[in-house]
C-alpha positions as semicolon CSV with decimal commas, in nm:
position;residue;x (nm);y (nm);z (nm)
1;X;-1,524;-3,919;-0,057
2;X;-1,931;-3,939;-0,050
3;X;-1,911;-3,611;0,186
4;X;-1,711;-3,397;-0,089
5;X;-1,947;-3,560;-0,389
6;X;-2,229;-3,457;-0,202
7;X;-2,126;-3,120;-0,107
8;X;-2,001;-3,053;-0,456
9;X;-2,362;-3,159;-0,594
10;X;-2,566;-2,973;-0,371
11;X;-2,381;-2,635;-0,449
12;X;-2,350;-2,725;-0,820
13;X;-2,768;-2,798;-0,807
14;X;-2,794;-2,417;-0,640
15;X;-2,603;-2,239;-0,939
16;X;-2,764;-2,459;-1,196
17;X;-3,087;-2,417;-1,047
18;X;-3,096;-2,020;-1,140
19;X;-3,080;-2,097;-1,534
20;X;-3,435;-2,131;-1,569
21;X;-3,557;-1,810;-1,364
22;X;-3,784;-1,561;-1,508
23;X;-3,938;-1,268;-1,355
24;X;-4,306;-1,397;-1,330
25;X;-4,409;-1,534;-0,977
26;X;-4,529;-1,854;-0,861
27;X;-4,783;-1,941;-0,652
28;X;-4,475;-2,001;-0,342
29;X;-4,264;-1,708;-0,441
30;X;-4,589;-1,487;-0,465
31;X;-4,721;-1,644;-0,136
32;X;-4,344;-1,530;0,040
33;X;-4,346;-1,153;-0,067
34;X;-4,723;-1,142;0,010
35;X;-4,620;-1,277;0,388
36;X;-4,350;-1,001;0,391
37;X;-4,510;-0,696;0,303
38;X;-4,779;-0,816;0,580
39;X;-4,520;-0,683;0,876
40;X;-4,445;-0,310;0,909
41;X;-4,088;-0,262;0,831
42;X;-4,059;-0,507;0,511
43;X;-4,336;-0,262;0,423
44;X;-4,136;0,081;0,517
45;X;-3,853;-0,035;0,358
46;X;-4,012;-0,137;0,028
47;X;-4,188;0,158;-0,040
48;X;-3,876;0,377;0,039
49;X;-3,633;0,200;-0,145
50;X;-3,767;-0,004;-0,417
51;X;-3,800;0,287;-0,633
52;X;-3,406;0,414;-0,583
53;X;-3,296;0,048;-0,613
54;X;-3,452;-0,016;-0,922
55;X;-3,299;0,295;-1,120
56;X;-2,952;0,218;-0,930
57;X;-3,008;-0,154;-1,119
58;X;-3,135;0,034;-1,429
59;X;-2,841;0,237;-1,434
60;X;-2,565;-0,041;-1,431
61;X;-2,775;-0,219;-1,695
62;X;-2,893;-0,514;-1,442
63;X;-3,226;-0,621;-1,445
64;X;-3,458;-0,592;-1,138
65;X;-3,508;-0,786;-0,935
66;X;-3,157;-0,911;-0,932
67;X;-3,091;-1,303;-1,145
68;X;-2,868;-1,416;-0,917
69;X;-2,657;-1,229;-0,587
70;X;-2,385;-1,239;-0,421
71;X;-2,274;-1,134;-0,089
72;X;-1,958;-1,063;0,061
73;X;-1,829;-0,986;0,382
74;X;-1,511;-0,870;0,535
75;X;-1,408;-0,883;0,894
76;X;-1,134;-0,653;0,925
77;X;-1,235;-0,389;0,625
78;X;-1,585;-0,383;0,841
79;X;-1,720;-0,414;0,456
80;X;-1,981;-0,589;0,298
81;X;-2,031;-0,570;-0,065
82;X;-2,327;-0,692;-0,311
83;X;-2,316;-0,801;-0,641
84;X;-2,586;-0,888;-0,899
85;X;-2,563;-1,045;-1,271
86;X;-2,830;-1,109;-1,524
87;X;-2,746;-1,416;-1,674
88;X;-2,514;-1,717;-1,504
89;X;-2,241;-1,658;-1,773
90;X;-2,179;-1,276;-1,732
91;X;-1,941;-1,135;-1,488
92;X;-2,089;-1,001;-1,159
93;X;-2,145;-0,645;-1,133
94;X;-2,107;-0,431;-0,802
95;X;-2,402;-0,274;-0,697
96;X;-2,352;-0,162;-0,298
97;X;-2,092;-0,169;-0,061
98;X;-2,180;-0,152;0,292
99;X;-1,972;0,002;0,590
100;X;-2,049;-0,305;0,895
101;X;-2,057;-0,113;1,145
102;X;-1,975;-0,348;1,482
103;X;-1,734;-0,647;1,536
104;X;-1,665;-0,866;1,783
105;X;-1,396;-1,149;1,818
106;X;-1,108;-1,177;1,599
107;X;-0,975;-1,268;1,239
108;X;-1,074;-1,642;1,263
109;X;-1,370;-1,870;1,231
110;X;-1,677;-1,984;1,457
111;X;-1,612;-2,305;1,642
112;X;-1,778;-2,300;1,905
113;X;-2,116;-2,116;2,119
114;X;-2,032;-1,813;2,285
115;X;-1,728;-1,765;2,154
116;X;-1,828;-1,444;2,015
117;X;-1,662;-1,518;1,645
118;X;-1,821;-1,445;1,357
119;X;-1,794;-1,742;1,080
120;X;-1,553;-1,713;0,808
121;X;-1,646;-1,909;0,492
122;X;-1,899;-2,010;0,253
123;X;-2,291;-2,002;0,335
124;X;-2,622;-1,874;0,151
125;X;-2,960;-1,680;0,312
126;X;-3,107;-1,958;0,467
127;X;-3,386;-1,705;0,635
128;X;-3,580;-1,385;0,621
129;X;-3,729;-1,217;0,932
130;X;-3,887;-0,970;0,902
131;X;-3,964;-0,905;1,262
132;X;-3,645;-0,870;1,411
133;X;-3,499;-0,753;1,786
134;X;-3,255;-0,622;1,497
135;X;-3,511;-0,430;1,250
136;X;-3,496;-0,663;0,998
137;X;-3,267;-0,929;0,948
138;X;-3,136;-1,213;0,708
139;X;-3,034;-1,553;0,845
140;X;-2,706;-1,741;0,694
141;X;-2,691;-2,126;0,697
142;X;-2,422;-2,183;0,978
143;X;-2,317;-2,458;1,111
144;X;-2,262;-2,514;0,675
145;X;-2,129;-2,927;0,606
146;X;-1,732;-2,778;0,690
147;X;-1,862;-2,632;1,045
148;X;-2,036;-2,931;1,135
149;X;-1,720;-3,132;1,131
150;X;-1,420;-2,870;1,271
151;X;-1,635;-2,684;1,510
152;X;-1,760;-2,834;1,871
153;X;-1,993;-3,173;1,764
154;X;-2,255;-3,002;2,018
155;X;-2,274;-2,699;2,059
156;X;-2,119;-2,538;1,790
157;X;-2,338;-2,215;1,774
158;X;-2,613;-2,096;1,531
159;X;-2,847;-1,778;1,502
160;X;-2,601;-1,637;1,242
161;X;-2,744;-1,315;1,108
162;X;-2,702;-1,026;0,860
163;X;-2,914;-0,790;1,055
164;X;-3,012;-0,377;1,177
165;X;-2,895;-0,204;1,494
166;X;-2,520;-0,142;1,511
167;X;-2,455;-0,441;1,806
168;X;-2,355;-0,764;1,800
169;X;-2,264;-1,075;1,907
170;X;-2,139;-1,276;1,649
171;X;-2,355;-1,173;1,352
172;X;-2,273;-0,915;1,056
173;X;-2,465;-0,567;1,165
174;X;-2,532;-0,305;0,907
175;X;-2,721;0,008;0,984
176;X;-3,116;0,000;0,989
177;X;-3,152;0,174;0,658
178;X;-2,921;0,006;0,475
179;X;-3,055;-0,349;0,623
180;X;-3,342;-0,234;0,490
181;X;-3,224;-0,213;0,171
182;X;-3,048;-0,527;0,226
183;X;-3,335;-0,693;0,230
184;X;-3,574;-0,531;-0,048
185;X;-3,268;-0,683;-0,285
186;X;-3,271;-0,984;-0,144
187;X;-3,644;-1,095;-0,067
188;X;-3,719;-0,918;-0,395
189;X;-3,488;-1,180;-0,598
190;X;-3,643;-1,473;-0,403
191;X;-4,004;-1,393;-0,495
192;X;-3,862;-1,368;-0,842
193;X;-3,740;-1,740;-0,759
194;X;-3,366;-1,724;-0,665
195;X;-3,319;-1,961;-0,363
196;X;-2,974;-1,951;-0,343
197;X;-2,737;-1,613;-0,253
198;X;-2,421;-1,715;-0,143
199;X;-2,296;-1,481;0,143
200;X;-1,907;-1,532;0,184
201;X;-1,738;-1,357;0,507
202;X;-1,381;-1,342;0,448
203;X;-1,126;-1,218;0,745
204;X;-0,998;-0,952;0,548
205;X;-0,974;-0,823;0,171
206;X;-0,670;-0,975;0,049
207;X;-0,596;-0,685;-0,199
208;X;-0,593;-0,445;0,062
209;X;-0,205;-0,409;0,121
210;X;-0,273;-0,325;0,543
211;X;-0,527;-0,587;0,530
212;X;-0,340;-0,884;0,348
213;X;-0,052;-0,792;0,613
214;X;-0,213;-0,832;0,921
215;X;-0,336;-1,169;0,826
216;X;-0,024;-1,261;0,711
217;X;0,139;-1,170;1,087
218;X;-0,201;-1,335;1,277
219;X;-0,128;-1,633;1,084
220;X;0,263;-1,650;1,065
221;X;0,300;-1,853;1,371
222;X;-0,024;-2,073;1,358
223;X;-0,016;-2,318;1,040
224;X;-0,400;-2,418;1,126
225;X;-0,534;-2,059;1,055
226;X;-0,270;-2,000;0,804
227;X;-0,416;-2,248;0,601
228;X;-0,750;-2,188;0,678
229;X;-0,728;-1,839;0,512
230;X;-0,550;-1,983;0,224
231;X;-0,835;-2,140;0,118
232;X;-1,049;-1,843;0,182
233;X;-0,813;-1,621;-0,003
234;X;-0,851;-1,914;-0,316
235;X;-1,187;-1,788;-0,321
236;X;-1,130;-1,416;-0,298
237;X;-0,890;-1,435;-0,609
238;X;-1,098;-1,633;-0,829
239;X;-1,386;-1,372;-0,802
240;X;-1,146;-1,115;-0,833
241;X;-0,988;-1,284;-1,145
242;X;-1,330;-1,412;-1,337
243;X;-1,622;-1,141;-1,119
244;X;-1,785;-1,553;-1,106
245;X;-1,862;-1,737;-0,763
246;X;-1,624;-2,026;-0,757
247;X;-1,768;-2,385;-0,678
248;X;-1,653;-2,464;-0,323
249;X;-1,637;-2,827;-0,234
250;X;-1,552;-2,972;0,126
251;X;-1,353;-3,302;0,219
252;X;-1,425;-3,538;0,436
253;X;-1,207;-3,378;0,737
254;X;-1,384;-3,028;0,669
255;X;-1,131;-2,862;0,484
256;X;-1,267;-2,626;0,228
257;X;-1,137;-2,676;-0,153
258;X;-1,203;-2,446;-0,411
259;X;-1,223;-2,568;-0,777
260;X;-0,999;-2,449;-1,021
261;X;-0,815;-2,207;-0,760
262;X;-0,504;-1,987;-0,922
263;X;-0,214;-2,082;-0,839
264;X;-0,111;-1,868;-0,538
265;X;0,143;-1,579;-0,643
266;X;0,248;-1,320;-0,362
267;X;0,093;-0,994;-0,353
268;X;0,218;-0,637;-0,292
269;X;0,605;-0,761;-0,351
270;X;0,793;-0,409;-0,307
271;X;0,904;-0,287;-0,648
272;X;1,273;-0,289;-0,701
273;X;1,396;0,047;-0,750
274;X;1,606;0,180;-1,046
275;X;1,965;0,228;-0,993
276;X;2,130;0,548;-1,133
277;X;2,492;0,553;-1,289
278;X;2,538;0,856;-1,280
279;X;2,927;0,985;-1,133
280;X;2,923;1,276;-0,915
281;X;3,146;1,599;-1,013
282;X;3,443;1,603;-0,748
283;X;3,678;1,871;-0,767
284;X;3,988;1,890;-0,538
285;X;3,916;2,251;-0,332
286;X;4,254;2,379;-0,215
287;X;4,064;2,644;0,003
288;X;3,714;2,715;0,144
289;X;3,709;3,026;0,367
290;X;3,449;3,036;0,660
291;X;3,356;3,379;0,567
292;X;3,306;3,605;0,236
293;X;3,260;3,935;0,183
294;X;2,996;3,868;-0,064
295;X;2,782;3,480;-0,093
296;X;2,729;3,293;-0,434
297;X;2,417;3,356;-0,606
298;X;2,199;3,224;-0,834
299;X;2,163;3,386;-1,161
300;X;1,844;3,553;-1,097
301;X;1,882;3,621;-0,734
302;X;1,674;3,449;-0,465
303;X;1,342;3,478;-0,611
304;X;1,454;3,275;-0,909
305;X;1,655;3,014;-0,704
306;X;1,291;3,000;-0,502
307;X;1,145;2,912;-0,847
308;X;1,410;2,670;-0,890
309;X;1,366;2,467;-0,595
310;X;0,993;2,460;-0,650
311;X;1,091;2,325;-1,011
312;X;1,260;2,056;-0,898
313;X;1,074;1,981;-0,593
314;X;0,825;1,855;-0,818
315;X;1,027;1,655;-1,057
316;X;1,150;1,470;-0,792
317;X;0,838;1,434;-0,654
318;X;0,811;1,134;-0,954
319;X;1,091;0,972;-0,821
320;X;0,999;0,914;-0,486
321;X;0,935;0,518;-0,393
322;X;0,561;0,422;-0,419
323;X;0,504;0,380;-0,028
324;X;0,625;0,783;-0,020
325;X;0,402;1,116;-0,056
326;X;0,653;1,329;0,121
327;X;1,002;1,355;0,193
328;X;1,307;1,625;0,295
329;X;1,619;1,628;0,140
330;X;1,918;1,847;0,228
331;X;2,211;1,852;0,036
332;X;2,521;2,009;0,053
333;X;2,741;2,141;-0,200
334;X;2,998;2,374;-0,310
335;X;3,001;2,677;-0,562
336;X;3,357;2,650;-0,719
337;X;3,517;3,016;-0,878
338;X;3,381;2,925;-1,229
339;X;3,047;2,926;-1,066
340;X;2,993;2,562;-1,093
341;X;2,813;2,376;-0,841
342;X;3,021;2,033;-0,771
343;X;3,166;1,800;-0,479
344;X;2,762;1,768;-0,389
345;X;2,712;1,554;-0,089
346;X;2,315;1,451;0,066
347;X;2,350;1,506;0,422
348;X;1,951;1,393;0,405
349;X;1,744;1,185;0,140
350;X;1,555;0,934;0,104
351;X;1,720;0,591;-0,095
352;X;2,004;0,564;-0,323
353;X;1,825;0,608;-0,630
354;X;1,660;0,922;-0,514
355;X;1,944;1,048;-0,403
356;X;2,152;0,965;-0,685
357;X;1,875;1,163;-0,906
358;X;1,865;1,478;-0,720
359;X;2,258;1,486;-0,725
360;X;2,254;1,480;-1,092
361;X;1,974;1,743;-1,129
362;X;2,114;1,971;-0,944
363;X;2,455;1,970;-1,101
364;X;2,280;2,104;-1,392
365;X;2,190;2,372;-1,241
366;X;2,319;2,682;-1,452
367;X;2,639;2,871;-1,323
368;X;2,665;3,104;-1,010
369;X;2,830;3,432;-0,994
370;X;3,106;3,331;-0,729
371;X;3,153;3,405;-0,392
372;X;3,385;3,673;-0,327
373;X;3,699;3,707;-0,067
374;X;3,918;3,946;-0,036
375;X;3,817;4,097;-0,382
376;X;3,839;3,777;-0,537
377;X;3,630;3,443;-0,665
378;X;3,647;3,176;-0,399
379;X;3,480;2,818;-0,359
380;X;3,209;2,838;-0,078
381;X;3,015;2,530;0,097
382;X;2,667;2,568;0,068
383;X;2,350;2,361;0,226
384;X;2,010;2,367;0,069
385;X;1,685;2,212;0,231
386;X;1,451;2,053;-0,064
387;X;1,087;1,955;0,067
388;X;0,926;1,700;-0,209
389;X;0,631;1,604;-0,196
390;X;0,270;1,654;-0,055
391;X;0,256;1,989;0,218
């Protein structure tokens, strides 16, 4: 119980904490820019982005440097996104979003050196270098209180970074110019006096319909990781839901608990599809010859039945189940001696709602002159192809 009060207190002191900043510096704060600009590339990087960054922050009405930050990351999206409020009761605000740009290991968290994982989970910056073998870099605070307990008791790893240089091996690698950045945001914000950016790495974006699948089939068969990202995915949806960092607490056995999580509802549930009522035409046909001396046709001729398949190409286009840009239909169908299209039949569709739909539109299509035999109107089977949908 004292671990979980104690975790729950020190993250509570970090958010509290960033109430009372203002922009002016301190003698520390001052003292930690003034040590950064003293290496090359916090220098290059300051004068070539400072100037973009603040009208980007300008622009989406956030003052500069950022009030508070937050950082996340996600394994399988190779993403990382930052986010930046004014005040600790407004909604978060997205100001970059970062392609990460090499992986190694799998969906999963750190638990042990040289395992070549990077964490999942909840840290801060606990580090700036500005010297890096990786350009420049920012240092996250793992083993955090939940590592320390799940993940080996000695040698769990360490020397987790945020860093330059497209290689790694275990760390979150961005490209040199956007590390860069990176880090003007971030070492700009904590010589304005914000000490604490969270940096959460997620396994995946959970409202990412590919992403939130493949986690689901990693985890199906392994209950440990399954609820591991459960908790992580509390934390996903309670940003998503209130753009606000949850408060993440920690129990005794390590297990990650996030206050006031939503109650978990299943995403990207296929829709259930309309059903149609509509009754076919069917017409007893006493005779369909295999040859005429002269084929149906539309009234119009071809070019307008050409017009008329384009027509309804696209209204069916709206019918077409979500997960579908394109489809090919081909029905079949028969022009009776009145000229009425009926008995249709889809040799070729797509579900029973489409099909039902493009059965009833195209029994309204207007009447046919008849096909002729032996100098007379006669029923004749027809076949049309129908291509819906994107080319």
């Amino acid at each position: 119980m004292m671990k979980k009060f104690i975790w729950t207190v020190i993250l509570l002191i970090g958010f509290v904490s960033l109430q009372a900043q203002t922009s002016t510096f301190d003698v520390s704060t001052s003292s930690f820019l003034t040590y950064q600009l003293g290496f090359q590339r916090p220098r290059e990087s300051f004068a070539r982005k400072e100037a973009a960054l603040k009208a980007l922050f300008a622009a989406k009405n956030l003052i500069w440097p950022a009030r508070y930050l937050y950082i996340r990351s996600f394994k399988y999206d190779s993403q990382l996104e930052v986010w930046a409020k004014n005040k600790l009761e407004e909604p978060y605000k997205l100001v970059k979003i970062y392609k990460v740009c090499a992986l190694v290991g799998t969906l999963g968290p750190k638990r042990f050196e040289g395992d070549y994982q990077v964490p999942e989970g909840f840290y801060h910056i606990s580090g700036f270098n500005p010297n890096s073998n990786y350009y420049l870099s920012l240092r996250l605070n793992y083993p955090n209180a939940s590592d320390r307990v799940l993940s080996d008791p000695v040698r769990p790893g360490g020397d987790i970074y945020i860093h330059g240089g497209c290689s790694t091996v275990g760390c979150i690698p961005i490209k040199d110019d956007q590390i860069g950045e990176l880090y003007v945001m971030t070492a700009s914000s904590k010589a304005a006096g914000l000490d604490f950016i969270p940096v959460h790495i997620f396994p995946v974006k959970f409202d990412v319909q590919k992403s939130y699948e493949y986690i689901n089939t990693l985890t199906k068969d392994n209950p440990q990781l399954k609820a591991f990202a459960s908790k992580l995915e509390d934390a996903f949806d309670y940003f998503e839901t209130y753009k606000q960092v949850p408060v993440v607490m920690i129990r005794d056995d390590g297990e990650y608990v996030i206050k006031d999580a939503l109650p978990k509802t299943p995403k990207f549930q296929p829709k259930v599809r309309p059903t149609s009522n509509h009754k076919p035409t069917v017409r007893k046909i006493d005779f369909l010859p295999t040859s005429v001396a002269k084929w149906p046709e539309y009234p119009g001729g071809a070019a307008a039945f050409s017009k008329y398949l384009k027509e309804l190409s696209k209204e069916m286009e709206k019918v077409l189940p979500d997960d579908v840009t394109r489809a090919f239909a081909q029905v079949e169908f028969i022009i009776d001696t009145d000229g009425s299209a009926v008995n249709f039949k889809v040799l070729k569709g797509v579900d029973d709602y489409f099909n039902a739909v493009l059965v009833e539109k195209m029994e309204q299509m207007p009447k046919w002159s008849p096909a002729i035999y032996q100098g007379k109107p006669a029923a004749k089977k027809m076949v049309q192809s129908i291509q819906v949908g994107q080319e």
